[in-house]
C-alpha positions as CSV (number, residue, x, y, z in Angstrom):
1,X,-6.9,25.8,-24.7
2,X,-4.1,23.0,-24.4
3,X,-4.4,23.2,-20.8
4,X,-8.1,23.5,-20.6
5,X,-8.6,20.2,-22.6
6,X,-5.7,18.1,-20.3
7,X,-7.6,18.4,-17.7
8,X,-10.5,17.7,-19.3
9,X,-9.0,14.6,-20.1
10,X,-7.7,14.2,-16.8
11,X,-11.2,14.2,-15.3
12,X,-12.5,11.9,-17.6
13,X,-9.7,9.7,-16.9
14,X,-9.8,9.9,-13.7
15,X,-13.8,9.5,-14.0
16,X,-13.6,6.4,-15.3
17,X,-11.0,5.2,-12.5
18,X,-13.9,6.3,-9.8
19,X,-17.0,4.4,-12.1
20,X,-14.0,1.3,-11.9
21,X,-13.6,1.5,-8.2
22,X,-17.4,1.6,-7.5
23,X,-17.9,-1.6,-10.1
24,X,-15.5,-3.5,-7.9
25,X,-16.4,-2.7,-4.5
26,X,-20.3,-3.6,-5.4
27,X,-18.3,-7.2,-7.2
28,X,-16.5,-7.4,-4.1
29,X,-19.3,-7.2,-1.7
30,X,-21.7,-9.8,-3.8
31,X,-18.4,-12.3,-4.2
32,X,-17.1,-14.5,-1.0
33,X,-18.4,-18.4,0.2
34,X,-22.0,-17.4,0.5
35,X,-22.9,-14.9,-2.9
36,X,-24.9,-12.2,-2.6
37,X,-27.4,-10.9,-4.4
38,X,-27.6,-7.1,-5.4
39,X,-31.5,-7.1,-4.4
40,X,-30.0,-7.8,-0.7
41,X,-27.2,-5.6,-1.0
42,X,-30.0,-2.8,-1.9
43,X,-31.8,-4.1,0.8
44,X,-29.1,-3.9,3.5
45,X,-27.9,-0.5,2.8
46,X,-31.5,1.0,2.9
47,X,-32.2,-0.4,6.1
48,X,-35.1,-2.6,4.6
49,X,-33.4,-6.0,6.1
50,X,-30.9,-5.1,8.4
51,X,-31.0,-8.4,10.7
52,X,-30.8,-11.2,7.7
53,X,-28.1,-13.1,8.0
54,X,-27.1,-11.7,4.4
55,X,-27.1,-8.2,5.8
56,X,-24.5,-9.4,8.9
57,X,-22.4,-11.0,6.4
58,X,-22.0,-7.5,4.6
59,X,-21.8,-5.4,7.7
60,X,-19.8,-7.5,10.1
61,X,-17.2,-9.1,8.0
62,X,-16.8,-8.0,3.8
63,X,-17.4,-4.3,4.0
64,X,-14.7,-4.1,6.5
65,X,-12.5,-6.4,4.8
66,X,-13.1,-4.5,1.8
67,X,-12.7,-1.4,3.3
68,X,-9.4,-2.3,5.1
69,X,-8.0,-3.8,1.6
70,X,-9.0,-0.6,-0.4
71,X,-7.1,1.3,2.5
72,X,-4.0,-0.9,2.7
73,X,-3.8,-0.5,-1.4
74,X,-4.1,3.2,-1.3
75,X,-1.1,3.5,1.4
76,X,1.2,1.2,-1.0
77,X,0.1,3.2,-4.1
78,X,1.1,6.2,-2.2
79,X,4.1,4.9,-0.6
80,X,5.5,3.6,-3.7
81,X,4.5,6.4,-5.7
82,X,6.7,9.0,-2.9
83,X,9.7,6.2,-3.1
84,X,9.7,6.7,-6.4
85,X,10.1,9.8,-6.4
86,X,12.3,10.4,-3.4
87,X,14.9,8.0,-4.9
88,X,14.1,9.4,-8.3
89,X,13.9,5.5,-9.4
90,X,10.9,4.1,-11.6
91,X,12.0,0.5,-10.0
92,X,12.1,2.1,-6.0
93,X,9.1,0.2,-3.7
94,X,7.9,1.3,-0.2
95,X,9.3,-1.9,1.0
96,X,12.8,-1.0,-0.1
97,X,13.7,1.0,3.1
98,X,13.8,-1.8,4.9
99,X,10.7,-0.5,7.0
100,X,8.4,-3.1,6.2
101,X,10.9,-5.9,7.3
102,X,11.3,-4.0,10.9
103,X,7.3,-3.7,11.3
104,X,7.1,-8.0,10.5
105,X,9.2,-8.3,12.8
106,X,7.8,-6.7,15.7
107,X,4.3,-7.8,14.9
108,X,5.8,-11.7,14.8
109,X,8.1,-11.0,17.9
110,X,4.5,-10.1,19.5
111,X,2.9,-12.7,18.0
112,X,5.5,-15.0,19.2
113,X,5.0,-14.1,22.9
114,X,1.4,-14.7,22.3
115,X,-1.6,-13.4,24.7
116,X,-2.1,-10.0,22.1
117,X,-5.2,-8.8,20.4
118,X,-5.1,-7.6,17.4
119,X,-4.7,-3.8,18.8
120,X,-1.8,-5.1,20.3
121,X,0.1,-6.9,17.3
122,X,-0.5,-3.5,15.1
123,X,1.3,-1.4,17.9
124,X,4.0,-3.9,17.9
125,X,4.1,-3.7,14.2
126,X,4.2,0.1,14.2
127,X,6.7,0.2,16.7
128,X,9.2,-2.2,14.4
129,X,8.8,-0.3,11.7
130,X,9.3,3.4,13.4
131,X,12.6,1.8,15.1
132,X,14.0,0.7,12.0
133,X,13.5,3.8,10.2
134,X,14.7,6.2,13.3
135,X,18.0,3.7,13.1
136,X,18.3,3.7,8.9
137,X,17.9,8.1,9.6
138,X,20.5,8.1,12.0
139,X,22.9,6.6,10.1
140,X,22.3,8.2,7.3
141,X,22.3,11.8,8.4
142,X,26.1,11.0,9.3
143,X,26.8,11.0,5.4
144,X,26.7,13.2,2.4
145,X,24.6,11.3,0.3
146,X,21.8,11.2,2.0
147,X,18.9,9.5,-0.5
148,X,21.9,6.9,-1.7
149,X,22.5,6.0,1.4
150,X,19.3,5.9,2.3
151,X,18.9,3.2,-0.5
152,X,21.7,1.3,0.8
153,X,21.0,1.3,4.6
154,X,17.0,-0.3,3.2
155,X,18.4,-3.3,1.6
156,X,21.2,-3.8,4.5
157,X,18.1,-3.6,7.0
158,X,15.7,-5.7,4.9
159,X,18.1,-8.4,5.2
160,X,19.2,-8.1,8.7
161,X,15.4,-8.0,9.8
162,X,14.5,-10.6,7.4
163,X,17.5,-12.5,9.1
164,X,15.7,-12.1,12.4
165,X,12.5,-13.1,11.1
166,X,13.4,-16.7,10.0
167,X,15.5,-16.6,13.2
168,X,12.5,-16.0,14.9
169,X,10.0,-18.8,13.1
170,X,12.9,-21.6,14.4
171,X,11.2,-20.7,18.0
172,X,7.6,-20.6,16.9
173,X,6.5,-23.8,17.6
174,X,2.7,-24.7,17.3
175,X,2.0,-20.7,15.7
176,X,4.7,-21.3,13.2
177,X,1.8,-22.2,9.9
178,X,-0.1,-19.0,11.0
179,X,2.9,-16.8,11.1
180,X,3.9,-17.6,8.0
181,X,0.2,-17.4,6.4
182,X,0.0,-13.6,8.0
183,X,3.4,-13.0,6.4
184,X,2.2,-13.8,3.2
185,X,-0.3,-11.1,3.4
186,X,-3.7,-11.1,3.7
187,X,-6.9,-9.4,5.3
188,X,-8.4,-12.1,7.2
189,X,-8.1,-10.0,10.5
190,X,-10.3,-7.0,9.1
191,X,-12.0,-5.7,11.6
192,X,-13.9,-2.0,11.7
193,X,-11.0,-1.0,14.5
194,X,-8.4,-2.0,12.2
195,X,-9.9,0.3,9.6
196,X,-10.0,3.3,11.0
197,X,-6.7,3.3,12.3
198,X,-5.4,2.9,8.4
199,X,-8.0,5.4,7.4
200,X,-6.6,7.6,9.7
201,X,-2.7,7.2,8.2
202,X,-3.9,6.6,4.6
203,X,-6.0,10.2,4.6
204,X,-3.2,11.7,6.1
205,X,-0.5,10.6,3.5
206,X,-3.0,11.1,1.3
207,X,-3.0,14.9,2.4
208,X,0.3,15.3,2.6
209,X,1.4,14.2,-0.7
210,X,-0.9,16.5,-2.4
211,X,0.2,19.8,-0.5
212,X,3.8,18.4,-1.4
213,X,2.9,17.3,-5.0
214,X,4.7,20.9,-6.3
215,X,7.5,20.2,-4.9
216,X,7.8,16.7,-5.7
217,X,7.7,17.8,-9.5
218,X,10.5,20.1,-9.1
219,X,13.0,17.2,-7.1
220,X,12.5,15.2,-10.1
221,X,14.0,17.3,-12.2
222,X,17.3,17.1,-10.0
223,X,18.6,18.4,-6.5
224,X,20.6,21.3,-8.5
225,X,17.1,22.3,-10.0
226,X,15.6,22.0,-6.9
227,X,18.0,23.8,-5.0
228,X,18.3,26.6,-7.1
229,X,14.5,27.1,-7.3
230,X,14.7,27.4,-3.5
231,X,13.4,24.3,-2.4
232,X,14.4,22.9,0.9
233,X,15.8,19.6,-0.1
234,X,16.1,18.0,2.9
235,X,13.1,18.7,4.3
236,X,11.2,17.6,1.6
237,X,13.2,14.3,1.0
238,X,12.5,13.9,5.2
239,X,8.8,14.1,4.8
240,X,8.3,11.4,1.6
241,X,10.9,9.5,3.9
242,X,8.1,9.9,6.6
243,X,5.5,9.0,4.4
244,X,6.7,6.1,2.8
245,X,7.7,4.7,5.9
246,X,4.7,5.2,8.2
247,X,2.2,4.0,5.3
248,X,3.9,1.0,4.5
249,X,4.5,-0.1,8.2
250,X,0.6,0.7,9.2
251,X,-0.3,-1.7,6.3
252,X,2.4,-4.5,7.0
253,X,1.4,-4.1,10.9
254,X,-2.3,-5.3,9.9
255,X,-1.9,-7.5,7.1
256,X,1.2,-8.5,6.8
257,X,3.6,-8.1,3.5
258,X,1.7,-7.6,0.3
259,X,3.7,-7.1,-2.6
260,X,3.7,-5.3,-5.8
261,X,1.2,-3.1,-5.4
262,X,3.4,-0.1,-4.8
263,X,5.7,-0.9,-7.4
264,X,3.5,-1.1,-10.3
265,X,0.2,1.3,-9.8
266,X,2.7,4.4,-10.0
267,X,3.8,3.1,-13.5
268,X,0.0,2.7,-14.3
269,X,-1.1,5.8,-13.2
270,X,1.5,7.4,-14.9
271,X,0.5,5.9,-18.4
272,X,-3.0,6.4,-17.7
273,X,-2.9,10.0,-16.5
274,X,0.6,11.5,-16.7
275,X,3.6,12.6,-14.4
276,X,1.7,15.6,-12.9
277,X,2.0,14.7,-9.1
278,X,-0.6,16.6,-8.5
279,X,-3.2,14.3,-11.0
280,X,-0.5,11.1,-10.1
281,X,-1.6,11.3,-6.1
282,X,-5.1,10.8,-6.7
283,X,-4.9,8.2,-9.4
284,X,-2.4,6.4,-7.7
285,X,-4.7,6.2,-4.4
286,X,-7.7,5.2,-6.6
287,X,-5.8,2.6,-8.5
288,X,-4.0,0.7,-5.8
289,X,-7.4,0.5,-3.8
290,X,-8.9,-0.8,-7.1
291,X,-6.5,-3.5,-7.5
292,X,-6.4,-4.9,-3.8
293,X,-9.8,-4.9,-3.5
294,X,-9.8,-7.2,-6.7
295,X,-7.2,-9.1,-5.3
296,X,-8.4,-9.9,-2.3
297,X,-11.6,-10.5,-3.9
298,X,-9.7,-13.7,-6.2
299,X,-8.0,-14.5,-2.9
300,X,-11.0,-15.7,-1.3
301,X,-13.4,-16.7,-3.7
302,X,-10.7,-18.9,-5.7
303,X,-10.3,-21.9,-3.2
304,X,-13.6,-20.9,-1.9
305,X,-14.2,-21.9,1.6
306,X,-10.6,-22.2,1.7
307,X,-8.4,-18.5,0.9
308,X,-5.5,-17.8,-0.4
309,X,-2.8,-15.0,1.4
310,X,-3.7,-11.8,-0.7
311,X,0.3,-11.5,-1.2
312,X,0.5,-14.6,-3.6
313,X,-2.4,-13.0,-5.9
314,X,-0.7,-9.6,-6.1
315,X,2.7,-11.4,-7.2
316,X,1.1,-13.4,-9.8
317,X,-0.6,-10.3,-11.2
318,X,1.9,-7.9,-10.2
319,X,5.2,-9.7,-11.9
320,X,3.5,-10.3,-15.5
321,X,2.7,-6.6,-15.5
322,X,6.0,-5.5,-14.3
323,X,7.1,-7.6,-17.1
324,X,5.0,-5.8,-19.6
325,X,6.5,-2.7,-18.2
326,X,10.1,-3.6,-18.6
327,X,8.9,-4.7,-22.4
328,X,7.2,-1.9,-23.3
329,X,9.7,0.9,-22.0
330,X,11.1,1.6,-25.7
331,X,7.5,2.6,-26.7
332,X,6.5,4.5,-23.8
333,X,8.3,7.1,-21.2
334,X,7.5,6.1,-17.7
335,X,9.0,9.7,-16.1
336,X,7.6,11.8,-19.4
C-alpha cells in the first residue's frame, strides 16, 4: 500500500511538473519584442493563418529558440544530475570536468579563424570538448583513484582552457564583443538545425540514464556496496563520465556557457520528488527545461528589443536558490 501511494504521489508530482512545463512554453511563445496573442497562436498551429507575419515569428524564430533552450536545460539537468552522482557530491556540476571549458574553446578558436557557419562552430565545439575529456581519461586511468582524480584533472583543465580562452580574446580583434556575448550564454543562434542535433544527444542521455538509473542508486551507497552487489564499477562510472561530458559540450558548442542550471535542478528534483533515480531522471529533464525556457524568456523580454546573455539570468536566479539550499540543509536531506 506504501508503495502504491509513492507513486501515486510521484505521478501527481510529476503531473504537475508536465501542466508547469506546458504553461511556460505557451508564456514563452506569446512573450518576445512583438507579443502574441493566444487567438494567433491557436491560429498558427491549426493551419488557419500560416503566412501572417505572427505565424513566421512563431515558426521561424521562438519555437526553435524555445525548443533549443528546453533541450539545452534538459542536457544540464541531466548532466549535473549524473555528476552528482558519479562524484557522489551534492555540490558536483557538469561543468566541473573541465569539458565545458575545452568545447569554448574550440568553438572561439573557430570563431576566431572566422568564415564558419554555425554547423561549423558546433563541430568545433564538440571536438574541444571530446579532446579534453579523451586527455582528463587518459590521465586518469593511470591512477587508482579514478573518480578523485577525475575531480582533480576537471578543475586543472578548467583553468588551463580557461587560460587559453582569455589568451585567445587578446587576438580577437573586431569579433572580441561577440565572443564574449556567446560566452555568456545565450540562444540567439537557434536555429531548427541546431535543434535536432541537441535533440538527438539530449534523448539519448536521456535514455541512457534511465536504463542506468538502478545502478546509479546502488553507487551511491558506496563502491564497496556496489562492488559487492556485482556491479561493474568502472563501467558504470565510464558511461555517466560519457554522459556528462557529451551533454554538457553539445549545449556549450551551441550556446555557449550557461550556468547553474545543472547544479541546482537535481537538488529540486530531489525535494520535490525524491532520490529514486529512476523518478529523479525524468523530473530532472522536466525541470531544467522548465527553468531555461523561463530564463531565456526574462532574457529577452527584459531589455526588450535589446537581450540579455541567458547565462547572466540563470546566475541571478540560480545563486539565491543555491543559497537557500546551503540554508536549508539542517531541515532537509538533499541524498535522503
Amino acid at each position: 500500500m506504501d508503495k502504491i501511494n509513492s507513486q501515486c504521489s510521484y505521478l501527481w508530482q510529476f503531473g504537475l511538473l508536465l501542466v508547469l512545463s506546458c504553461a511556460v512554453l505557451l508564456l514563452a511563445l506569446c512573450c518576445g519584442a512583438v507579443k502574441i496573442s493566444p487567438a494567433q497562436l491557436i491560429e498558427t498551429f491549426s493551419g488557419l493563418d500560416g503566412n501572417s507575419t505572427a505565424s513566421q515569428i512563431i515558426i521561424s524564430t521562438r519555437l526553435p529558440r524555445i525548443m533549443l533552450a528546453g533541450l539545452a536545460g534538459m542536457s544540464l539537468s541531466l548532466a549535473g544530475l549524473a555528476a552528482q552522482t558519479l562524484f557522489r557530491n551534492p555540490l558536483a556540476s557538469p561543468y566541473m570536468l573541465g569539458v565545458s571549458n575545452g568545447s569554448a574553446l574550440g568553438a572561439v578558436t573557430g570563431m576566431l579563424i572566422g568564415g564558419l557557419n554555425s554547423a561549423s562552430l558546433t563541430a568545433c565545439g564538440i571536438a574541444g570538448g571530446i579532446m579534453s575529456l579523451l586527455l582528463i581519461k587518459f590521465l586518469a586511468s593511470r591512477t587508482g583513484n579514478f573518480t578523485g582524480t577525475i575531480l582533480l584533472l576537471g578543475i586543472a583543465s578548467n583553468a588551463l582552457f580557461s587560460a587559453l580562452v582569455s589568451g585567445i580574446l587578446l587576438f580577437a580583434g573586431e569579433r572580441l564583443q561577440g565572443i564574449i556575448f556567446w560566452l555568456m550564454g545565450g540562444f540567439w543562434r537557434a536555429s531548427w538545425a541546431a535543434s535536432g542535433m541537441l535533440a538527438l544527444t539530449t534523448m539519448g542521455g536521456l535514455a541512457a540514464m534511465l536504463l542506468l538509473a538502478p545502478s546509479m542508486n546502488v553507487l551511491l551507497l558506496g563502491d564497496k556496496t556496489a562492488i559487492s552487489s556485482g556491479l561493474n564499477l568502472r563501467r558504470l562510472q565510464l558511461w555517466l563520465l560519457l554522459i556528462v561530458a557529451i551533454l554538457s559540450a553539445t549545449v556549450v558548442s551551441v550556446a555557449g556557457v550557461i550556468g547553474f542550471i545543472g547544479l541546482i535542478v537535481p537538488h529540486l528534483a530531489r525535494i520535490i520528488c525524491g532520490p529514486e533515480l529512476r523518478k529523479l531522471v525524468p523530473a530532472c529533464a522536466v525541470g531544467g527545461a522548465i527553468l531555461t525556457v523561463a530564463a531565456d524568456m526574462v532574457a529577452r523580454t527584459m531589455l526588450s528589443p535589446a537581450e540579455i546573455p541567458v547565462g547572466i539570468i540563470t546566475s541571478l536566479i540560480g545563486a539565491p536558490i543555491l543559497v537557500w539550499l546551503i540554508l536549508a540543509k539542517a531541515r532537509v536531506d538533499l541524498w535522503q
